[in-house]
VMD Tcl script that draws the C-alpha trace (Angstrom):
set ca {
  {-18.96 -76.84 -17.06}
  {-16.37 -75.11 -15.56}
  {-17.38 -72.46 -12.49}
  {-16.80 -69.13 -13.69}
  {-13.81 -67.44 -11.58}
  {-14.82 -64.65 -9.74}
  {-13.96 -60.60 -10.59}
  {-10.91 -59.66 -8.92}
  {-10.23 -55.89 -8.81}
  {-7.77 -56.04 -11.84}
  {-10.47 -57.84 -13.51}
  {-13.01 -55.36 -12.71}
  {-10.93 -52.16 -13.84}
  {-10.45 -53.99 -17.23}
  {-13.82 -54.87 -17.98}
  {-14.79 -51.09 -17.53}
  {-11.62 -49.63 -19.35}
  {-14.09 -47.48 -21.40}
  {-14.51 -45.25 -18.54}
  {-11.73 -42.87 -16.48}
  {-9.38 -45.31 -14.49}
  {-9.65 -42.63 -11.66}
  {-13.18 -42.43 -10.91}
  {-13.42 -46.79 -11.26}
  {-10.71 -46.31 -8.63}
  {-12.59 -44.19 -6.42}
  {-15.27 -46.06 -6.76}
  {-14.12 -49.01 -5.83}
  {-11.88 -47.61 -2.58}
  {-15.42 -46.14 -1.80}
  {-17.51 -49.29 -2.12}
  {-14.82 -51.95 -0.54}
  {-13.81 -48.74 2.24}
  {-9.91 -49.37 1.67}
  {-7.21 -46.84 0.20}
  {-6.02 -46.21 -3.41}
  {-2.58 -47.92 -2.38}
  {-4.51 -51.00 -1.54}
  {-6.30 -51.14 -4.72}
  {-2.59 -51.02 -6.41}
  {-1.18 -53.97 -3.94}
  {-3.93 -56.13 -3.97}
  {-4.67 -56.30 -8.06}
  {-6.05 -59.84 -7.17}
  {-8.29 -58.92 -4.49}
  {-11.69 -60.86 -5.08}
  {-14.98 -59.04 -5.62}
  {-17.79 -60.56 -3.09}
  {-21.09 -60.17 -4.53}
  {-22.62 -57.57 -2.81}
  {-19.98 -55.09 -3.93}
  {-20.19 -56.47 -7.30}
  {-24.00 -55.58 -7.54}
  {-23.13 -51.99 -6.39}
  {-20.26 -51.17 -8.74}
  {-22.48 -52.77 -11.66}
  {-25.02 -50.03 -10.47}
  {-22.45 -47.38 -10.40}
  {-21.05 -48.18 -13.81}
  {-24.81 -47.78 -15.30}
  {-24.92 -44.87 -13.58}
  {-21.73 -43.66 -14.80}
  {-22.27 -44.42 -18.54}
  {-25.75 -42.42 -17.90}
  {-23.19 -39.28 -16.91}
  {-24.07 -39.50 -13.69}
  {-21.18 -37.66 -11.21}
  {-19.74 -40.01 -9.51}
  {-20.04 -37.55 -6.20}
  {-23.98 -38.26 -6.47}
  {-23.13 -41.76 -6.29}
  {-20.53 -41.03 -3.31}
  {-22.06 -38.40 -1.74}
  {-18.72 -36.94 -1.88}
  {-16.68 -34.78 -3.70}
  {-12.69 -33.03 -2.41}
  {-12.46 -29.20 -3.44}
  {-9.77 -27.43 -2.39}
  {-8.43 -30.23 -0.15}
  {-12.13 -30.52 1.88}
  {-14.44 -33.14 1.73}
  {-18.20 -31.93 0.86}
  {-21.05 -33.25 0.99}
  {-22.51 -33.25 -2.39}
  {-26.03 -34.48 -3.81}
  {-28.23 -33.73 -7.08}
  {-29.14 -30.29 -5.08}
  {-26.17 -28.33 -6.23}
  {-23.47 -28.53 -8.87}
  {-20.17 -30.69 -8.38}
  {-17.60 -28.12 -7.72}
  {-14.89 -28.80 -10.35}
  {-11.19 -28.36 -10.34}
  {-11.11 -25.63 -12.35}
  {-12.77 -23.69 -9.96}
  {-10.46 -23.72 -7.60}
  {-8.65 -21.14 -10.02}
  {-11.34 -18.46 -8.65}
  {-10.38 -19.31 -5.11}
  {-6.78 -18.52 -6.01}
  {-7.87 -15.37 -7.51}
  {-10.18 -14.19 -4.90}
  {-7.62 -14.71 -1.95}
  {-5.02 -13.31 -4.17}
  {-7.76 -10.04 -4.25}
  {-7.70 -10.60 -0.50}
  {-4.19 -9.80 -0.31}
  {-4.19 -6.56 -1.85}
  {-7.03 -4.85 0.01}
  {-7.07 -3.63 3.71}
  {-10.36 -2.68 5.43}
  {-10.17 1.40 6.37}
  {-9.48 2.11 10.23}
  {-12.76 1.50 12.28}
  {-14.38 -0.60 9.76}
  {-13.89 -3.93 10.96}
  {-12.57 -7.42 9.06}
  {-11.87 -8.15 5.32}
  {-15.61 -9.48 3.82}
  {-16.30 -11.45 0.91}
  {-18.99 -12.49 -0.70}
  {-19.38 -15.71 -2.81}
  {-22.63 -15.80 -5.38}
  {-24.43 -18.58 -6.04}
  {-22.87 -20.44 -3.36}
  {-24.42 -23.91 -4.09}
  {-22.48 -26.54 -1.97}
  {-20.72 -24.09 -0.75}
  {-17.23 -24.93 -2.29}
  {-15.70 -21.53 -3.21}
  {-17.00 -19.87 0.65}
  {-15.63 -22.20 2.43}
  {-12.40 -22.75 0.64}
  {-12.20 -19.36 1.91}
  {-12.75 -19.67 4.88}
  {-10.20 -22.43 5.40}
  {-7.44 -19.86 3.78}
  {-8.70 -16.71 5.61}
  {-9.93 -17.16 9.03}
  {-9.61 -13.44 9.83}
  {-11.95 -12.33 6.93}
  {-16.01 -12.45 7.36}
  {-17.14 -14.80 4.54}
  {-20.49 -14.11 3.33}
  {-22.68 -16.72 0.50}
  {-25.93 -16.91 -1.30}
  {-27.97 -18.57 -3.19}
  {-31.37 -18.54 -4.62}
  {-31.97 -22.03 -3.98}
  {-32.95 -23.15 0.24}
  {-31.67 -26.25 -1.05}
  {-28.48 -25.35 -2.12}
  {-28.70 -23.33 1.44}
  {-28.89 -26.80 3.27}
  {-26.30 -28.11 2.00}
  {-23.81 -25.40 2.36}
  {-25.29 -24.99 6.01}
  {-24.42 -28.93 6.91}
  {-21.01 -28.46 4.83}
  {-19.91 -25.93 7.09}
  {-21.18 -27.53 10.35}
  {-19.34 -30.46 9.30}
  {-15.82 -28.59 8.86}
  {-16.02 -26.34 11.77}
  {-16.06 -23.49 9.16}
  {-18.40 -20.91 9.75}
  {-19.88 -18.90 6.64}
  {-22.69 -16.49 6.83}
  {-25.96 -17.52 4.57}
  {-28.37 -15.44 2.82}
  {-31.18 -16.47 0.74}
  {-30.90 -14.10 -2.65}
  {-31.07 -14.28 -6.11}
  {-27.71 -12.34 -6.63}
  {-27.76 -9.28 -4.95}
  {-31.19 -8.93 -4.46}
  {-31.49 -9.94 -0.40}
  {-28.00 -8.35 -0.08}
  {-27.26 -4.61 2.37}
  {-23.82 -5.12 2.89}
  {-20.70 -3.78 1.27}
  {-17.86 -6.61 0.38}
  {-13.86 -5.90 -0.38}
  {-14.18 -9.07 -2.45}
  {-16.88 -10.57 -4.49}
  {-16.75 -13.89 -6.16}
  {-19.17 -15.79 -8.48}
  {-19.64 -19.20 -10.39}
  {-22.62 -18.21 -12.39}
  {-24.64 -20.63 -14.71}
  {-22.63 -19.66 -18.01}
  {-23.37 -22.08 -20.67}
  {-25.77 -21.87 -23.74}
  {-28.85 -23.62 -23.90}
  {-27.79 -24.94 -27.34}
  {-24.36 -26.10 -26.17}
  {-23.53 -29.23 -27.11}
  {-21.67 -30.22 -24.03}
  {-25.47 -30.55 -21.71}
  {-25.39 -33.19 -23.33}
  {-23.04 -34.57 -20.71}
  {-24.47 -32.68 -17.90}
  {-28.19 -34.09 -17.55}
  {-27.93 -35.30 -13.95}
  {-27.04 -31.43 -13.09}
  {-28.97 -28.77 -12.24}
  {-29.70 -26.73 -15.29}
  {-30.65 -23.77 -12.92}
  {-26.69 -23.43 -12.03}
  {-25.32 -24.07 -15.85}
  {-27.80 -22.56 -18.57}
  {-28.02 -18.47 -18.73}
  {-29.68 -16.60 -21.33}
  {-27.77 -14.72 -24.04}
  {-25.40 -17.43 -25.10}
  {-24.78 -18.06 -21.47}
  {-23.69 -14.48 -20.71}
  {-27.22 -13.25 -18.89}
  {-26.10 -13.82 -15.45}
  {-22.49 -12.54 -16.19}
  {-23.93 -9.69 -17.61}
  {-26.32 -9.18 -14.33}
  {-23.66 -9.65 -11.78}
  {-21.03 -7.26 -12.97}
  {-23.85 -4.30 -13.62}
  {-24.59 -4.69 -9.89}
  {-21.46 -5.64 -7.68}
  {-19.67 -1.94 -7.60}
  {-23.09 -0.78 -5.40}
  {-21.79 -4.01 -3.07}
  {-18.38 -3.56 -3.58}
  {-16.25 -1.17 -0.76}
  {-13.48 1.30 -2.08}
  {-10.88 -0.51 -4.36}
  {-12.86 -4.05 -3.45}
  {-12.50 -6.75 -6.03}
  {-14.81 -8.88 -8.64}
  {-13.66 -12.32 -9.88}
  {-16.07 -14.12 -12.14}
  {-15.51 -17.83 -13.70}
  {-16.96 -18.27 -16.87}
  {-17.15 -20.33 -20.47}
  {-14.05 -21.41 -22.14}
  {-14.61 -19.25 -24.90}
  {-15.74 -16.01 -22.71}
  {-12.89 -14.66 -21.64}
  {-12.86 -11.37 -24.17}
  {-16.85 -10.57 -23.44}
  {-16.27 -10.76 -19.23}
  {-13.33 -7.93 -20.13}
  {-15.38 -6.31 -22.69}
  {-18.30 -5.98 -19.89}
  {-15.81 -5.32 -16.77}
  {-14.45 -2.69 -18.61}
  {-17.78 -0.61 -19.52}
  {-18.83 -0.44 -15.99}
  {-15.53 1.16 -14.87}
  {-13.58 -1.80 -13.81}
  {-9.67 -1.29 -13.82}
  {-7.12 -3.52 -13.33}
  {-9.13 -6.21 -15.12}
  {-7.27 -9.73 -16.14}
  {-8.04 -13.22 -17.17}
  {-6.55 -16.49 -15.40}
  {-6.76 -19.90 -18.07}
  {-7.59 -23.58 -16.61}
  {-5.80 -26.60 -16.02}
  {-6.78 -27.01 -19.75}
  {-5.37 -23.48 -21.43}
  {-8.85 -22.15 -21.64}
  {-9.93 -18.76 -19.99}
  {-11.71 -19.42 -17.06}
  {-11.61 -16.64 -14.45}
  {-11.72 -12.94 -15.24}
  {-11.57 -9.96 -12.55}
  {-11.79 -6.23 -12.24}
  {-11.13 -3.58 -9.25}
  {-13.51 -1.11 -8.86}
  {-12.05 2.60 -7.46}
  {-15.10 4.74 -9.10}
  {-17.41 7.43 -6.81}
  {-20.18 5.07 -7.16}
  {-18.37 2.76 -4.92}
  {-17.96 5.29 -2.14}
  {-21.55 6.51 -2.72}
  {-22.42 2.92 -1.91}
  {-21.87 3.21 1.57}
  {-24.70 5.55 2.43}
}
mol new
graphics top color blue
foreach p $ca { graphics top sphere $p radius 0.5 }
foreach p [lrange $ca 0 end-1] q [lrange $ca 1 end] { graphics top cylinder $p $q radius 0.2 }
display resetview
């Protein structure tokens, strides 16, 4: 009998052609520790056991919808690597839309004379993606995050240790453990239905930071009632929510006295992000 040949990397990627070429690709830079480029100039390369076993495990894994950023214990957002784990959500693409938005929102406020720096706020931090894309952008403004969860906390904490950019942490569900007053709030709230068909593909996630009452518009709904008692003169909020919940964030921005309000669509045409500006009293009452 003849010995079977071993997997080669071309070999590999064709036996598992039923899942995304790029994440079998990062997988296997991850697991061999060598560059995309090398994957392309060394199709032949030979698989040694050891990794074999691994990417086997990874595959299951995969086919289970397990992120592959569990598996790595990495995941790039906004050109920074994070540390990601089953604690928090894995920031996605998409969400780097809100980032845009919020440091476009940045841009158009100024913090009165005596007052001190630009502050923003970032809800529901989790791994700390959207803060400390911030951060990176803005090193003059005083980025703020929460989160209801200490372990989401942790891992935003060793995030930011690990790329020198400092955020400030509170422990809150929304604004509850929050006294200060932000020119720009931000938020990545759980959005989706219970009854959504598309948890299907999510079970390795957190529920806590996708499923929201009301046809996944509870914590929506909750955020934008509060923020204007947060929010300073003219500050900003920009929300990312459900494909298909786009006209209810405008409906609700716009009965609690939001102005300027827009919506921003994905990489996909859907709307994602929706914002207001808030110039009412109540804001200036706020500061008392």
């Amino acid at each position: 009998m003849a010995e079977q040949q071993q997997p080669t990397i071309a070999s590999w990627l064709r036996q598992h052609e039923s899942l995304a070429r790029i994440e079998l690709e990062v997988a296997l830079c991850h697991v061999l520790t060598c560059s995309r480029a090398h994957l392309l100039s060394h199709p032949e390369q030979s698989l040694e056991r050891q990794a074999l076993d691994q990417l086997d495990h990874w595959v299951d894994q995969l086919h289970h919808h397990v992120p592959l950023a569990y598996l790595t214990g990495e995941q790039e957002f906004w050109g920074l690597a994070l540390s990601v784990d089953e604690r928090v959500l894995v920031p996605r693409p998409d969400t780097e839309i809100l980032v845009e938005r919020a440091l476009e929102c940045l841009q158009e406020v100024s913090a009165p004379a005596g007052t001190g720096d630009l502050m923003a706020l970032d809800l529901g931090t989790g791994s700390g993606a959207i803060a400390l894309a911030m951060a990176h952008e803005r090193r003059d403004v005083r980025i703020h995050a929460c989160d209801v969860s200490t372990d989401c906390l942790a891992v935003a904490e060793a995030n930011s240790r690990a790329l020198g950019l400092p955020i400030t942490l509170h422990l809150s569900d929304w604004f509850e453990g929050i006294d200060q007053h932000f020119h720009v709030i931000v938020a990545n709230p759980p959005y989706i239905d219970s009854e959504d068909p598309h948890l299907s593909r999510l079970q390795a996630e957190p529920r806590s930071a996708l499923i929201a009452r009301d046809r996944g518009l509870a914590d929506l709904r909750s955020i934008i009632e509060q923020a204007p008692h947060h929010l300073a003169h003219g500050g900003w909020l920009a929300l990312e929510h459900g494909y298909d919940q786009g006209h209810s964030a405008r409906e609700m921005l716009a009965r609690r006295g939001f102005e300027q309000i827009g919506t921003r669509r994905d990489l996909g045409g859907n709307e994602r992000v929706s914002w207001g500006q808030f110039t009412q009293y109540e804001a200036d009452l706020s500061y008392g």
